[in-house]
C-alpha positions, 0 to 999 in steps of 0.5 A, a space after each residue: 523343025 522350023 527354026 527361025 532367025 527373029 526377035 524371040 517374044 515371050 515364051 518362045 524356045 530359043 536356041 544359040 550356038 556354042 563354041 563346040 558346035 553344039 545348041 543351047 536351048 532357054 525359055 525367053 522371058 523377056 531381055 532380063 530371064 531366060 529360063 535354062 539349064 545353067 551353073 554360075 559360070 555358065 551353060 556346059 554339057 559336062 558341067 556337074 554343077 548345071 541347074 535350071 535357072 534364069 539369067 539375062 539374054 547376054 548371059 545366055 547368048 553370050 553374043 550369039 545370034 538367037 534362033 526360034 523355034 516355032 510350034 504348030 501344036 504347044 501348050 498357051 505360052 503362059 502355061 509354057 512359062 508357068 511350067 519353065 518357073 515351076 522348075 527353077 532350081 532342079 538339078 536333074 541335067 542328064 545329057 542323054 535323058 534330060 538335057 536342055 532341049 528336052 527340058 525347053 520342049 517339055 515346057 512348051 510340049 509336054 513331052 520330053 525331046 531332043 532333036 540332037 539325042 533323036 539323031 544319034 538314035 537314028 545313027 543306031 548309037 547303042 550302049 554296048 559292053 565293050 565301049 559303056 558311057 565312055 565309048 558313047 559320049 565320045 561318039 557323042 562329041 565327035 558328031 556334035 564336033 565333025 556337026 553332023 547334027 
């Protein structure tokens, strides 16, 4: 991934830090929307409330520094945008399937990825009988929390 330090242009996947070590990723309109996964408190991977929407930068970064993404294969930007704006208001936020980088890459792609979910299977993180969803969204928060990611 070629992720870059600059100031995000129309378009553009953009990515901050949270508080918990882990990335939120946002389609960068201009200063006044950024298109994401968001609740009206706020970006939460636990939230159940979470809603593709678009907020002001300072809403999304919170004060954080922005990072961009850069692309050698995307779709045109005003294609990107147009897709990010045809799914405003959708509720589908799933954290293994369908999380906000997956959402973001699928606007500039057209395939859904997650460079975070890409890393945990690679680590063999299997869903077994004996741990369930609980057992793997701990595992989940220990990596995003240790920053193995």
């Amino acid at each position: 991934m070629d992720w870059n330090k600059e100031i995000a242009k129309f378009g553009d996947h953009i990515r901050v830090m949270t508080d918990t070590g882990y990335y939120h990723h946002g389609i960068y309109i201009d200063d006044n929307s950024v298109i994401h996964f968001s609740t009206k408190d706020g970006f939460s991977i636990l939230s159940k409330d979470l809603e593709i929407t678009s907020t002001n930068i300072d809403i999304f970064t919170l004060g954080r520094e922005i990072e961009v993404k850069k692309y050698n294969k995307r779709y045109l930007t005003e294609k990107s945008v147009e897709i990010a704006k045809s799914m405003l208001g959708n509720r589908d936020y799933d954290l293994v399937f369908n999380n906000c980088e997956h959402f973001v890459t699928f606007c500039i792609t057209g395939e859904k990825k997650s460079e975070i979910i890409d890393n945990l299977k690679k680590e063999g993180l299997k869903i077994r009988k004996d741990s369930g969803i609980h057992g793997m969204i701990d595992r989940l928060y220990m990596m995003i929390k240790k920053n193995d990611l």
